[in-house]
C-alpha positions as CSV (number, residue, x, y, z in Angstrom):
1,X,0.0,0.0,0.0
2,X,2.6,2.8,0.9
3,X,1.8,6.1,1.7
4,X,0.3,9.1,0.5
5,X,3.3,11.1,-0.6
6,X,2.5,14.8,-1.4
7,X,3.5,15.5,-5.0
8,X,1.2,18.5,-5.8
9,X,2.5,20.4,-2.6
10,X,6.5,19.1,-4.2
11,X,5.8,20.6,-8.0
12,X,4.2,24.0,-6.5
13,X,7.3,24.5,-4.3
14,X,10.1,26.1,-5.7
15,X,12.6,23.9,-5.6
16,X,10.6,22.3,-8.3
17,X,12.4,24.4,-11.0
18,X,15.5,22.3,-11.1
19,X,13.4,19.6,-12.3
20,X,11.4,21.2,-14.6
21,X,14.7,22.4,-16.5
22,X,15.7,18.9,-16.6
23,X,12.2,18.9,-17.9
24,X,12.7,21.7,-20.4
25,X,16.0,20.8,-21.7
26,X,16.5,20.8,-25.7
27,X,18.9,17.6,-25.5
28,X,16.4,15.0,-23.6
29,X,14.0,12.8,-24.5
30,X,11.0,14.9,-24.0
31,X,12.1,17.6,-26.4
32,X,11.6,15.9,-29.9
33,X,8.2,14.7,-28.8
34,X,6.6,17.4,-27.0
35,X,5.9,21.1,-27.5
36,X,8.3,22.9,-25.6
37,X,5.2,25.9,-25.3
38,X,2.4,23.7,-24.2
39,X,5.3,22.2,-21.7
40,X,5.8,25.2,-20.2
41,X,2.0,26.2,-19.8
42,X,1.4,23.0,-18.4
43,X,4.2,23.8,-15.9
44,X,3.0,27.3,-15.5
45,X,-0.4,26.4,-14.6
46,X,0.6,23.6,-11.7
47,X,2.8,26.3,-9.9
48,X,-0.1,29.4,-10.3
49,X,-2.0,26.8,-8.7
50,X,-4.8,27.3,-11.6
51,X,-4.8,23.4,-12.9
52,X,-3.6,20.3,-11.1
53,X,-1.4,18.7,-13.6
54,X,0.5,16.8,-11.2
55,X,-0.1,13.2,-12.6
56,X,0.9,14.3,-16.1
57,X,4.0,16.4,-15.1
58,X,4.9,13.5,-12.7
59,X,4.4,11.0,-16.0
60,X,6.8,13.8,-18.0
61,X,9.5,13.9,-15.7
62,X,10.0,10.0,-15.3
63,X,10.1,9.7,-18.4
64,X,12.2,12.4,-19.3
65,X,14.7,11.2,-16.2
66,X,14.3,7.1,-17.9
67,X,15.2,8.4,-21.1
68,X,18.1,10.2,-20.1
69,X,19.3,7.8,-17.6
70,X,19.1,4.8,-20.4
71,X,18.9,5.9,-23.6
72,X,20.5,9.9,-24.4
73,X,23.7,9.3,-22.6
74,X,23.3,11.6,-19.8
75,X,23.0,9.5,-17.0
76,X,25.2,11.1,-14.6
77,X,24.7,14.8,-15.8
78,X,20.7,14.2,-15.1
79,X,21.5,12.0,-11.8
80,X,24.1,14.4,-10.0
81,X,20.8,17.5,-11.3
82,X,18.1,15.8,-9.4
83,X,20.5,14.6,-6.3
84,X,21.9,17.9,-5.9
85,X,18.3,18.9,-5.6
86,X,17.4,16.9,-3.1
87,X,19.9,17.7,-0.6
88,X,19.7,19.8,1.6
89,X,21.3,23.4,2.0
90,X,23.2,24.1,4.8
């Protein structure tokens, strides 16, 4: 079963934005199958707090995170991104 974790409270804070440009970048996956406009509305509206887009930005990420992990060669460019935003500041 898990737990509930709280992913629409995660992509509204702003900490968010290093994963969105991970999101955004021109060299992953995402970019030759998505429009990098509707992308950023999408984006736009989860963190304005006008639309709850959180399962489909959630589906974007991973999948822009798989694709660079296995198949664009940036594994540890794209892992050492979303690690460094995870820890903490001191």
């Amino acid at each position: 079963m898990g737990f509930p974790t709280p992913l629409r409270q995660w992509l509204r804070d702003p900490r968010a934005d290093r994963l969105f440009r991970i999101m955004r970048a021109s060299d992953g996956l995402l970019a030759s199958y998505i429009d990098s406009r509707a992308l950023d509305n999408l984006l736009h509206l989860q963190v304005s707090g006008r639309e709850d887009a959180t399962d489909r930005i959630w589906r974007l990420l991973t999948l822009q995170l798989w694709g660079d992990m296995f198949l664009t060669g940036k594994r540890e460019e794209r892992w050492d991104g979303v690690m460094a935003a995870a820890r903490p500041t001191v």
